[in-house]
PQR file of N, CA, C, O and H, with PARSE charges and radii, in Angstrom:
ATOM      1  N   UNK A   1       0.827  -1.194   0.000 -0.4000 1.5000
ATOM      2  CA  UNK A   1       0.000   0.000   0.000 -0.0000 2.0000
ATOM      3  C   UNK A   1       0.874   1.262   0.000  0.5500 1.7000
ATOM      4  O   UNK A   1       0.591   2.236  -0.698 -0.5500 1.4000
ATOM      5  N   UNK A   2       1.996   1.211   0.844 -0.4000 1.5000
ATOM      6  CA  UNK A   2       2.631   2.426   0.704 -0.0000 2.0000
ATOM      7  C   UNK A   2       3.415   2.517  -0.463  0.5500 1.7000
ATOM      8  O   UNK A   2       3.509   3.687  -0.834 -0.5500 1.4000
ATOM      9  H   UNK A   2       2.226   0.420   1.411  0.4000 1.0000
ATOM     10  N   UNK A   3       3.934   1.816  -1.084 -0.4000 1.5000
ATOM     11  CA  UNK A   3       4.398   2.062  -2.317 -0.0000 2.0000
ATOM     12  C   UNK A   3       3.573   2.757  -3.524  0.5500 1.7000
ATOM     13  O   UNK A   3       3.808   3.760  -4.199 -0.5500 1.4000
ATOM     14  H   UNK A   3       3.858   0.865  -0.783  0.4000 1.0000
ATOM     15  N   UNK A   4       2.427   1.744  -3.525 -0.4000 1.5000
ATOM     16  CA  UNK A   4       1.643   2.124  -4.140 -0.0000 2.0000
ATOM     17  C   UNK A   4       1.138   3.840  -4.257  0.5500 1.7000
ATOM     18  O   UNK A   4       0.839   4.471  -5.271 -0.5500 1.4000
ATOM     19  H   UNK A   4       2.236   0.930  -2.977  0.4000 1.0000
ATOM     20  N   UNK A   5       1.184   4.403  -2.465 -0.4000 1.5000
ATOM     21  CA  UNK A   5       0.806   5.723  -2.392 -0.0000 2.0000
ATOM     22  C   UNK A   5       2.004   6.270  -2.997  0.5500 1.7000
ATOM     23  O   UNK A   5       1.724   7.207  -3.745 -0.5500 1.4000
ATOM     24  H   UNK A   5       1.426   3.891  -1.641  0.4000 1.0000
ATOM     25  N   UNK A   6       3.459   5.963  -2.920 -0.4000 1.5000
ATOM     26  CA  UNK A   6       4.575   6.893  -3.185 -0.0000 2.0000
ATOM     27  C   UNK A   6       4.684   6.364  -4.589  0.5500 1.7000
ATOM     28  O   UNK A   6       5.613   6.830  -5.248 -0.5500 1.4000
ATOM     29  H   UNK A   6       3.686   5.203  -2.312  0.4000 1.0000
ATOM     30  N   UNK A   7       4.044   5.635  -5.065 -0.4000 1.5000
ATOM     31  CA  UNK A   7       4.641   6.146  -6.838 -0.0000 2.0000
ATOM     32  C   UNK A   7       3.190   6.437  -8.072  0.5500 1.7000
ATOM     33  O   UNK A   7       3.244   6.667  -9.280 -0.5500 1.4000
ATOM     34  H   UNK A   7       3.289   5.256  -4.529  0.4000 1.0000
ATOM     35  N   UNK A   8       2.177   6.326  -7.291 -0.4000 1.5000
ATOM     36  CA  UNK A   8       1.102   6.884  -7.961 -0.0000 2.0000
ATOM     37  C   UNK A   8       0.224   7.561  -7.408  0.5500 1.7000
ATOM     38  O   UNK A   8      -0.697   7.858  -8.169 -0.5500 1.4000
ATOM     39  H   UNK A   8       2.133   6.139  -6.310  0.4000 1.0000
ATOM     40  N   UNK A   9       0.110   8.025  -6.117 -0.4000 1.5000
ATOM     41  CA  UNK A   9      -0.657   9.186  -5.610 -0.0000 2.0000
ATOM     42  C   UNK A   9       0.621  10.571  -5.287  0.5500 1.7000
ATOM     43  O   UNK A   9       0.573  11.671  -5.839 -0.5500 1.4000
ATOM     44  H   UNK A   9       0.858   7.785  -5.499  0.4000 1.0000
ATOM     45  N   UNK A  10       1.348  10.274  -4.596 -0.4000 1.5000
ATOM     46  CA  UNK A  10       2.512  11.169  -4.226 -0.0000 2.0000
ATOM     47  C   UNK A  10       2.622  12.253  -4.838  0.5500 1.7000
ATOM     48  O   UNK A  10       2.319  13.380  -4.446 -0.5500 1.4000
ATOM     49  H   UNK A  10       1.386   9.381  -4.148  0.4000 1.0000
ATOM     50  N   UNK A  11       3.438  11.646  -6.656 -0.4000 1.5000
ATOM     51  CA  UNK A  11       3.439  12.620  -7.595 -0.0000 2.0000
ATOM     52  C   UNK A  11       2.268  13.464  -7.848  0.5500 1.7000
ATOM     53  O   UNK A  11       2.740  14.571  -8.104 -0.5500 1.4000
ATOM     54  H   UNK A  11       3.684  10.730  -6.974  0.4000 1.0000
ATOM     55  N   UNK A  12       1.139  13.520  -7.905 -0.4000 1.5000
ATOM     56  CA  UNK A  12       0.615  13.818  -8.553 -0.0000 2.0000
ATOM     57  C   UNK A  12      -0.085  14.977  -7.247  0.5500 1.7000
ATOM     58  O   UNK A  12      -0.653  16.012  -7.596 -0.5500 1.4000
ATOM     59  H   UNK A  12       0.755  12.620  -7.698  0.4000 1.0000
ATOM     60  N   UNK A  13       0.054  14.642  -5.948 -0.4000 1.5000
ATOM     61  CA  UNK A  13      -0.220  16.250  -4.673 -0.0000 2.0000
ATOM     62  C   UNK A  13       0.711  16.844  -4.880  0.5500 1.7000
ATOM     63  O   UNK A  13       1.616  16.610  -5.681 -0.5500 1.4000
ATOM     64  H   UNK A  13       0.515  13.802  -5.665  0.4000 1.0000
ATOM     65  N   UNK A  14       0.535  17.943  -3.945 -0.4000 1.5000
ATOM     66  CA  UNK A  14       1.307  18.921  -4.058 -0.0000 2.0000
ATOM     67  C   UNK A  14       2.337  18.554  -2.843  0.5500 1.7000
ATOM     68  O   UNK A  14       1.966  17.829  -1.920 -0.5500 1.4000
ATOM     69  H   UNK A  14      -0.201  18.133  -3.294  0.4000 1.0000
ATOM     70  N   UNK A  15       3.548  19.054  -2.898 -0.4000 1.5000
ATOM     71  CA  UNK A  15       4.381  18.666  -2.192 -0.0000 2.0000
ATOM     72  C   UNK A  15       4.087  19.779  -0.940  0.5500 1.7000
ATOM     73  O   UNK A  15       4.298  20.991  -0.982 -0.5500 1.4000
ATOM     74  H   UNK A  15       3.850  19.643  -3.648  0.4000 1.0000
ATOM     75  N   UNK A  16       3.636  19.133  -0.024 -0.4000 1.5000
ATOM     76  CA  UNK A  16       3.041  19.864   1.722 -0.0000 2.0000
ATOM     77  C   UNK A  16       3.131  18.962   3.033  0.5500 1.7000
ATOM     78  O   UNK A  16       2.212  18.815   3.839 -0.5500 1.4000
ATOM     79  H   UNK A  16       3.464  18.149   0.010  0.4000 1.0000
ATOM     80  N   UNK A  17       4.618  18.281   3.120 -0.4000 1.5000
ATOM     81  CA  UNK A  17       4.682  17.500   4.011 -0.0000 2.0000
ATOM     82  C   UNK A  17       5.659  18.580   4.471  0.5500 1.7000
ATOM     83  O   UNK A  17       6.515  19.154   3.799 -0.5500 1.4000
ATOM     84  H   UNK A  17       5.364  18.401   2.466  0.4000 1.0000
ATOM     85  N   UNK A  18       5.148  18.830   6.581 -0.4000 1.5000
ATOM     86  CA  UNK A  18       6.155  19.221   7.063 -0.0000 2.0000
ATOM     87  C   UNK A  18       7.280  18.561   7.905  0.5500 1.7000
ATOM     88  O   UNK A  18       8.051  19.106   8.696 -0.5500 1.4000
ATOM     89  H   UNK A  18       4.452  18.363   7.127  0.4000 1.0000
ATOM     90  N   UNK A  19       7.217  17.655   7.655 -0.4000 1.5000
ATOM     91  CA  UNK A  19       8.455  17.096   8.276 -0.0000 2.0000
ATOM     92  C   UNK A  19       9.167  16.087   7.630  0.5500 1.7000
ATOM     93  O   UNK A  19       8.677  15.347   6.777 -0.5500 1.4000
ATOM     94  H   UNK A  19       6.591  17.212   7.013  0.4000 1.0000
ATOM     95  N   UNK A  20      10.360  16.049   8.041 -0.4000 1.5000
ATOM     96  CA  UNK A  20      11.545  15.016   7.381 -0.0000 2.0000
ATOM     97  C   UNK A  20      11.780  14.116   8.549  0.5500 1.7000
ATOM     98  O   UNK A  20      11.985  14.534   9.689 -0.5500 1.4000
ATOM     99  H   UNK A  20      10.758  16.650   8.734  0.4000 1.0000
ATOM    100  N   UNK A  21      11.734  12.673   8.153 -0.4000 1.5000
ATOM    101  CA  UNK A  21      11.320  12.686   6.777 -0.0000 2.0000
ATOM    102  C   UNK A  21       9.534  12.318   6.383  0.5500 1.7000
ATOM    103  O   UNK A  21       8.679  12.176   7.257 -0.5500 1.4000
ATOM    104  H   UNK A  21      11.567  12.334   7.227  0.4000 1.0000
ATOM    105  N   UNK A  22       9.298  12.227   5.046 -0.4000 1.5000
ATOM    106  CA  UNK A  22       7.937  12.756   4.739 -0.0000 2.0000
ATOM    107  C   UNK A  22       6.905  11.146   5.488  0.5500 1.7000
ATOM    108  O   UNK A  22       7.153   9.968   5.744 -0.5500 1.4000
ATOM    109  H   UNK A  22       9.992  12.342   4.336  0.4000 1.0000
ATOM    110  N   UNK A  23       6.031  11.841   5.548 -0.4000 1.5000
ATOM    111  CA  UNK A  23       4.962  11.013   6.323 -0.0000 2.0000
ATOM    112  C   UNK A  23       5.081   9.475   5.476  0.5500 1.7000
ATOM    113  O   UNK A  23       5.368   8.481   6.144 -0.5500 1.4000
ATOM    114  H   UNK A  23       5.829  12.798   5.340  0.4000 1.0000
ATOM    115  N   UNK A  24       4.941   9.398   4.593 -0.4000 1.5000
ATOM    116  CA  UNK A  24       5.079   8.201   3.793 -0.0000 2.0000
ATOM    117  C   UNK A  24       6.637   7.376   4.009  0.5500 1.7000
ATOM    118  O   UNK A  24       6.786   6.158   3.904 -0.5500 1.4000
ATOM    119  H   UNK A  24       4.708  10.206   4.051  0.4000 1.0000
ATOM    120  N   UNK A  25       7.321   8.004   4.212 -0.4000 1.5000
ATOM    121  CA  UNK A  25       8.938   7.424   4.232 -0.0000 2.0000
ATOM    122  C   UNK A  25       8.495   6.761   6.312  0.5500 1.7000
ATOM    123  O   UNK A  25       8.438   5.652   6.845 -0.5500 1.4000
ATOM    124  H   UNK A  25       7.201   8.993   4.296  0.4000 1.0000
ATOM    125  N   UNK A  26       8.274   8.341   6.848 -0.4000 1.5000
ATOM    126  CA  UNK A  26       8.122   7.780   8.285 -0.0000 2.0000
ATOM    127  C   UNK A  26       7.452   6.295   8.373  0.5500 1.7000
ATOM    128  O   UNK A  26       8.139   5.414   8.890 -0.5500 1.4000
ATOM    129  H   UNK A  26       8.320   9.241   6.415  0.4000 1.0000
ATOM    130  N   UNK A  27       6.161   5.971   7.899 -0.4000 1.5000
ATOM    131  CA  UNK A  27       5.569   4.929   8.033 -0.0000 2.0000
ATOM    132  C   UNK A  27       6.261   3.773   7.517  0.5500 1.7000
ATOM    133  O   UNK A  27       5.898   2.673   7.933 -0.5500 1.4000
ATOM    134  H   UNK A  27       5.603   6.686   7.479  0.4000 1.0000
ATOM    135  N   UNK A  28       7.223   3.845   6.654 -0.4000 1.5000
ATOM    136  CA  UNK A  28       7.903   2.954   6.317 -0.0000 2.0000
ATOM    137  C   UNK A  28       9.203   2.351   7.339  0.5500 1.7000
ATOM    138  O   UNK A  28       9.366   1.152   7.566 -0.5500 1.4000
ATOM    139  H   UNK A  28       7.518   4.738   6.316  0.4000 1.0000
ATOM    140  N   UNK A  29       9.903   3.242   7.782 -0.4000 1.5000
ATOM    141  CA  UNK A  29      10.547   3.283   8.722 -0.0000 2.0000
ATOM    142  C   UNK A  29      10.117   2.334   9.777  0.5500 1.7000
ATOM    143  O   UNK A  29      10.533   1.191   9.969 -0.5500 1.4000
ATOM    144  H   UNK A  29       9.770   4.216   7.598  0.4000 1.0000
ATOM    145  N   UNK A  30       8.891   3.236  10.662 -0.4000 1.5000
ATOM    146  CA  UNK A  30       8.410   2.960  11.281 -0.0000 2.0000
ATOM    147  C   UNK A  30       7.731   1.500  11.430  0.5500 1.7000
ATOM    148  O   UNK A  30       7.820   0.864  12.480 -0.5500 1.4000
ATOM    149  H   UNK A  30       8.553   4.165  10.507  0.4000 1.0000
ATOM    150  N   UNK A  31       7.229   1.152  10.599 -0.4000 1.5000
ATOM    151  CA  UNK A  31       7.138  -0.686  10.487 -0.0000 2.0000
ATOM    152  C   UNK A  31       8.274  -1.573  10.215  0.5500 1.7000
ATOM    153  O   UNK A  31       8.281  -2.730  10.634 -0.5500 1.4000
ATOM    154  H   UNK A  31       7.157   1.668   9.746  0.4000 1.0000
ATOM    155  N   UNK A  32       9.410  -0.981   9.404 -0.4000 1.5000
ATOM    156  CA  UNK A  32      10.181  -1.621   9.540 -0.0000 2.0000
ATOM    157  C   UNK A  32      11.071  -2.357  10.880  0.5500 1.7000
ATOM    158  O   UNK A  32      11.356  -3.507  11.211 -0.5500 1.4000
ATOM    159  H   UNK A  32       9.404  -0.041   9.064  0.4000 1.0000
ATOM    160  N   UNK A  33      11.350  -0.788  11.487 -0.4000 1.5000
ATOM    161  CA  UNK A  33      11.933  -1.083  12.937 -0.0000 2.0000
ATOM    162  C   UNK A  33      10.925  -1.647  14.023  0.5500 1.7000
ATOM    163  O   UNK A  33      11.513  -2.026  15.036 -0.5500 1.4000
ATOM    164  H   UNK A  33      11.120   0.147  11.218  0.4000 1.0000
ATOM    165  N   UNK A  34       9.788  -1.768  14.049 -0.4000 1.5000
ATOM    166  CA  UNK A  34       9.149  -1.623  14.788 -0.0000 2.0000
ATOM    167  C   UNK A  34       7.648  -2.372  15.132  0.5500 1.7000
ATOM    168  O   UNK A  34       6.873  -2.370  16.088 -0.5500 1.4000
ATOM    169  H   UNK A  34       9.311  -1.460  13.226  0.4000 1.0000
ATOM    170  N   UNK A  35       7.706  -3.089  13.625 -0.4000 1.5000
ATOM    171  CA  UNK A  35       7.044  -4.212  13.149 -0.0000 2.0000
ATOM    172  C   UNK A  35       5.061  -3.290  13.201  0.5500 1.7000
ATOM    173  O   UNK A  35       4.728  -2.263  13.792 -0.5500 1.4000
ATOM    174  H   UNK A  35       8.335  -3.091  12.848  0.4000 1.0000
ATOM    175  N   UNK A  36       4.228  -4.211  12.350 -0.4000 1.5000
ATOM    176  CA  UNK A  36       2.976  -4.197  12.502 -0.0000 2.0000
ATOM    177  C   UNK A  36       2.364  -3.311  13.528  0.5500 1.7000
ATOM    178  O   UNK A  36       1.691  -2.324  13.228 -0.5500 1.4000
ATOM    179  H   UNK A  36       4.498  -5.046  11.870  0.4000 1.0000
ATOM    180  N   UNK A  37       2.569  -3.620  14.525 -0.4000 1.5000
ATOM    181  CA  UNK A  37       1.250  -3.242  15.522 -0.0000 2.0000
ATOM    182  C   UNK A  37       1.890  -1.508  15.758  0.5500 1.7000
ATOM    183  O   UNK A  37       1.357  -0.414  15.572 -0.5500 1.4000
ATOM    184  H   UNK A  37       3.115  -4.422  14.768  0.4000 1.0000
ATOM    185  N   UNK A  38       3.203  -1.898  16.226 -0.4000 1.5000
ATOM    186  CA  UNK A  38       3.536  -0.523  16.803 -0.0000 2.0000
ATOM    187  C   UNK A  38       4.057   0.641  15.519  0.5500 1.7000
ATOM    188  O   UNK A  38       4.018   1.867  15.614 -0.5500 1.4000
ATOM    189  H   UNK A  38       3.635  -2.787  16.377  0.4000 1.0000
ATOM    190  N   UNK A  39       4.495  -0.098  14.443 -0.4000 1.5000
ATOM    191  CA  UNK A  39       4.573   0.748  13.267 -0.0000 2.0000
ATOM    192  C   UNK A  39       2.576   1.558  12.977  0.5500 1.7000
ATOM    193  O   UNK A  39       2.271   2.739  12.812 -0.5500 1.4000
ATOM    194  H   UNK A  39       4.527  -1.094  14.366  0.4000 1.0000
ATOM    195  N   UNK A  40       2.102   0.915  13.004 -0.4000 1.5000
ATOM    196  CA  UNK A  40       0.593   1.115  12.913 -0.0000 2.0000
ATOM    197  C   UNK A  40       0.479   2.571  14.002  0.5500 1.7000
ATOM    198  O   UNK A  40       0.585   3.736  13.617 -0.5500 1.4000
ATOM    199  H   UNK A  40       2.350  -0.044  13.138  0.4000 1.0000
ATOM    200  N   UNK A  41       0.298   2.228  15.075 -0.4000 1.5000
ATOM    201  CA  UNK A  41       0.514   3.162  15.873 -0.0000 2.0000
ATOM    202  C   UNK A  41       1.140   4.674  15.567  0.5500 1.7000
ATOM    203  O   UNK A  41       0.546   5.738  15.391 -0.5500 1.4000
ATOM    204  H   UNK A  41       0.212   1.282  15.388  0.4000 1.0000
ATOM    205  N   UNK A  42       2.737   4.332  15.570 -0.4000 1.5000
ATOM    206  CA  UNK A  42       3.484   5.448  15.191 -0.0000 2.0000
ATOM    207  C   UNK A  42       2.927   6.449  14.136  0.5500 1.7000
ATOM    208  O   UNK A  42       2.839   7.677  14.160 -0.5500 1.4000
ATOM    209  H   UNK A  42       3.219   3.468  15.713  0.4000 1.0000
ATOM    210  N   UNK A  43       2.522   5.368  13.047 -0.4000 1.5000
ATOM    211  CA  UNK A  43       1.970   5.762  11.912 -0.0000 2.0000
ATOM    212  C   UNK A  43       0.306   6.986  11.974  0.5500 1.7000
ATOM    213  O   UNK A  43      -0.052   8.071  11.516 -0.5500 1.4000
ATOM    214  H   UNK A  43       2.593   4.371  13.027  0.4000 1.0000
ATOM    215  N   UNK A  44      -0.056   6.232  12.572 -0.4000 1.5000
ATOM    216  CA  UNK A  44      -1.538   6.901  12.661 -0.0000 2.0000
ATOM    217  C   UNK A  44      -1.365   8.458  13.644  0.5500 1.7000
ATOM    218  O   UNK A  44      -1.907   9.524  13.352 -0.5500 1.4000
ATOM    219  H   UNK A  44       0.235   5.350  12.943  0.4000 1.0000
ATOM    220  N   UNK A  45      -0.419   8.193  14.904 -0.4000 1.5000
ATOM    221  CA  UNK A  45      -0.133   9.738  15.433 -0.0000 2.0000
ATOM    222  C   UNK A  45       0.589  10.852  14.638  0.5500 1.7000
ATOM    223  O   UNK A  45       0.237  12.009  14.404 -0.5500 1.4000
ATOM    224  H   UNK A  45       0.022   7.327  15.142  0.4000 1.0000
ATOM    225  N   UNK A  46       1.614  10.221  14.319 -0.4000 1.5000
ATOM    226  CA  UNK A  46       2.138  11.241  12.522 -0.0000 2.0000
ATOM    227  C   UNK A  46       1.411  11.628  11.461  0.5500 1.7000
ATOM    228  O   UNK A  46       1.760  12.743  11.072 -0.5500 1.4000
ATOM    229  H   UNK A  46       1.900   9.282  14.509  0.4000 1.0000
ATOM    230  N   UNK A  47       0.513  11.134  10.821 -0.4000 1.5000
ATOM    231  CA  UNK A  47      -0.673  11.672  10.598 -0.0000 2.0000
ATOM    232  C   UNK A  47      -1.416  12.598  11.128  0.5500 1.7000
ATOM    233  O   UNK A  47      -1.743  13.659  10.597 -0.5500 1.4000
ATOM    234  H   UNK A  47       0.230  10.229  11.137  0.4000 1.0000
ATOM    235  N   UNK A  48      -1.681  12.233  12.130 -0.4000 1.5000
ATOM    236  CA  UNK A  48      -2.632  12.964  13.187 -0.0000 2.0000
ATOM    237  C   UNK A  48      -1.672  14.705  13.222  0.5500 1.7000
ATOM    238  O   UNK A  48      -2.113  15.846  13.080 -0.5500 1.4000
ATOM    239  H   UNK A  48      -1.416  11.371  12.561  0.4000 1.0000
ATOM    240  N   UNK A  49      -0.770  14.383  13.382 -0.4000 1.5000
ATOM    241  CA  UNK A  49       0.628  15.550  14.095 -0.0000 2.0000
ATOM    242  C   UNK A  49       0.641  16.311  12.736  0.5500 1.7000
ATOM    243  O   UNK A  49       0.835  17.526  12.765 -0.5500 1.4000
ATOM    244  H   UNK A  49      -0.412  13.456  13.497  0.4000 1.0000
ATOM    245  N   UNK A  50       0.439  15.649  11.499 -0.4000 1.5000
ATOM    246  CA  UNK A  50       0.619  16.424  10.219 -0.0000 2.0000
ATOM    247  C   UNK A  50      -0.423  17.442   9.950  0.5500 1.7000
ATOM    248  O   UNK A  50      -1.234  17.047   9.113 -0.5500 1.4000
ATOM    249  H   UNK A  50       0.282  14.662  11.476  0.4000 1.0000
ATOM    250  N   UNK A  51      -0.623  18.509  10.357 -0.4000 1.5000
ATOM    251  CA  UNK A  51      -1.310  19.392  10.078 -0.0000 2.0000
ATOM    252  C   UNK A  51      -0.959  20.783  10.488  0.5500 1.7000
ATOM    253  O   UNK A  51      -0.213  21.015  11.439 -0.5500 1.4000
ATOM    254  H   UNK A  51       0.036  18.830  11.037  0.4000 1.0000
ATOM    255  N   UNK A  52      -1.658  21.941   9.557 -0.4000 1.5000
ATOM    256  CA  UNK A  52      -1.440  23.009   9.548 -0.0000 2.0000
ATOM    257  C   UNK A  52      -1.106  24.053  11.356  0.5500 1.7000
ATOM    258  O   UNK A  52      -0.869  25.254  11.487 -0.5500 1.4000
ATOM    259  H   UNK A  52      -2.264  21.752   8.785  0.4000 1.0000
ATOM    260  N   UNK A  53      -1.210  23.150  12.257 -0.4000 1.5000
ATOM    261  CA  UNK A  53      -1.522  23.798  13.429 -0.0000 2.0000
ATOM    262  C   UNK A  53      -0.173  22.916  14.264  0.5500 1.7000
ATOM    263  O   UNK A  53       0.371  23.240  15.319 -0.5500 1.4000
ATOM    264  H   UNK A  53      -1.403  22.175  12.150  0.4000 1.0000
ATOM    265  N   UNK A  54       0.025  22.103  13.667 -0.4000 1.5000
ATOM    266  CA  UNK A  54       1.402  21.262  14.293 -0.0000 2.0000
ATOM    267  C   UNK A  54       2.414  21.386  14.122  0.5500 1.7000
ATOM    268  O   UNK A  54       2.726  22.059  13.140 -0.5500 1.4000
ATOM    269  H   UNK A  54      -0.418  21.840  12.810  0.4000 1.0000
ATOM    270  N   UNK A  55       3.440  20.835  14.939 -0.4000 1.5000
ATOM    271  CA  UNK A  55       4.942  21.436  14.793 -0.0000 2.0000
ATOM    272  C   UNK A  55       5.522  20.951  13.102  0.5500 1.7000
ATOM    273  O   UNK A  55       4.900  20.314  12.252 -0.5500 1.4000
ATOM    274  H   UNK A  55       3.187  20.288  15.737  0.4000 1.0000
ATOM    275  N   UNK A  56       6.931  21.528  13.035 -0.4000 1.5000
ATOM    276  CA  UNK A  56       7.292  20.497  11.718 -0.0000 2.0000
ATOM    277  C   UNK A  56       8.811  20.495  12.307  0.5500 1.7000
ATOM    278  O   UNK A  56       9.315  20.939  13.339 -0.5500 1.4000
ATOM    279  H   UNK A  56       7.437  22.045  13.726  0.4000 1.0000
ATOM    280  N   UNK A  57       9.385  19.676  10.994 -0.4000 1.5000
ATOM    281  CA  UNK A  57      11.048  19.131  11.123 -0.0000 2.0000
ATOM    282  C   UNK A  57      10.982  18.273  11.349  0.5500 1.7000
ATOM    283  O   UNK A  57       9.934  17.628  11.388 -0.5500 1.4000
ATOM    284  H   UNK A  57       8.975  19.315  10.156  0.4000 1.0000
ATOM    285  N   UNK A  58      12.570  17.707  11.713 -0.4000 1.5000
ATOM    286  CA  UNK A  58      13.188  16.788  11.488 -0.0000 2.0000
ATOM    287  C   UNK A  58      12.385  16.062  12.730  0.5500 1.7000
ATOM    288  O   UNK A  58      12.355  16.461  13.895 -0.5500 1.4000
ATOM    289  H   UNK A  58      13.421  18.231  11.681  0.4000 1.0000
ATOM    290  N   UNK A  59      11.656  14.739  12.115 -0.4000 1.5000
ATOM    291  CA  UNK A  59      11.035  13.417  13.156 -0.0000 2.0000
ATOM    292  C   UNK A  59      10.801  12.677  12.912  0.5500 1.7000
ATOM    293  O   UNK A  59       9.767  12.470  12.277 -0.5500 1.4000
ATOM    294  H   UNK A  59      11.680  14.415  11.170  0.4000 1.0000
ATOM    295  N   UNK A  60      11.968  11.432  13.414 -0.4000 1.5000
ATOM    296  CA  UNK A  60      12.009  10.318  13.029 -0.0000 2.0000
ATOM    297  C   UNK A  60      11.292   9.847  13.796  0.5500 1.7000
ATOM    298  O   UNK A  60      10.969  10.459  14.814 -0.5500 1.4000
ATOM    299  H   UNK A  60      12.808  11.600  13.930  0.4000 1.0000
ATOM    300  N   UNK A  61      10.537   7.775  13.313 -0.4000 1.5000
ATOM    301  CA  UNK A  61       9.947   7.153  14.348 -0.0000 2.0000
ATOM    302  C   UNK A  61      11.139   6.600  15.606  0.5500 1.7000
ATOM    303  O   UNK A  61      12.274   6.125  15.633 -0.5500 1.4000
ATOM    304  H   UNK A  61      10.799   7.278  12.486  0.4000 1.0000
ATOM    305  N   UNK A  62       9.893   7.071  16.718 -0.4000 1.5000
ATOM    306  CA  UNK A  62      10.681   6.582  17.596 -0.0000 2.0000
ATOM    307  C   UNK A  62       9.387   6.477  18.804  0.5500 1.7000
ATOM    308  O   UNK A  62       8.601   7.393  19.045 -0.5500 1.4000
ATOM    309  H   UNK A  62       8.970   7.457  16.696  0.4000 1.0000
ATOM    310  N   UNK A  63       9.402   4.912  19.578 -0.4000 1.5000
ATOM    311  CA  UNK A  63       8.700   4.398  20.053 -0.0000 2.0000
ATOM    312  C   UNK A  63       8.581   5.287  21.568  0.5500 1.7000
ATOM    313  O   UNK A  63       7.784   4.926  22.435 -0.5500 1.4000
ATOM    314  H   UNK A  63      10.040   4.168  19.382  0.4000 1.0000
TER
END
């Protein structure tokens, strides 16, 4: 699924991710190290955190 978002939805928004690295890379990360359940997790609060009223920069997953 995430691939899928980074090579055929990605291109085609506008580039408005504030943090590095981009929400799509984080989630990747983030399951990698961190497997299923808690990548899931990480994933869904970074989302959540991605918005116009939230901090930005450099944030990696970290449990």
């Amino acid at each position: 699924l995430l691939d899928f978002y980074k090579r055929e939805v990605s291109p085609i928004l506008p580039k408005s991710c504030r943090f590095v690295p981009t929400c799509s890379e984080y989630a990747r990360q983030a399951y990698r190290k961190y497997g299923t359940s808690k990548g899931f997790v990480l994933t869904a609060w970074r989302i959540m955190r991605c918005n116009p009223f939230g901090d930005k920069g450099y944030d990696p997953p970290m449990w």
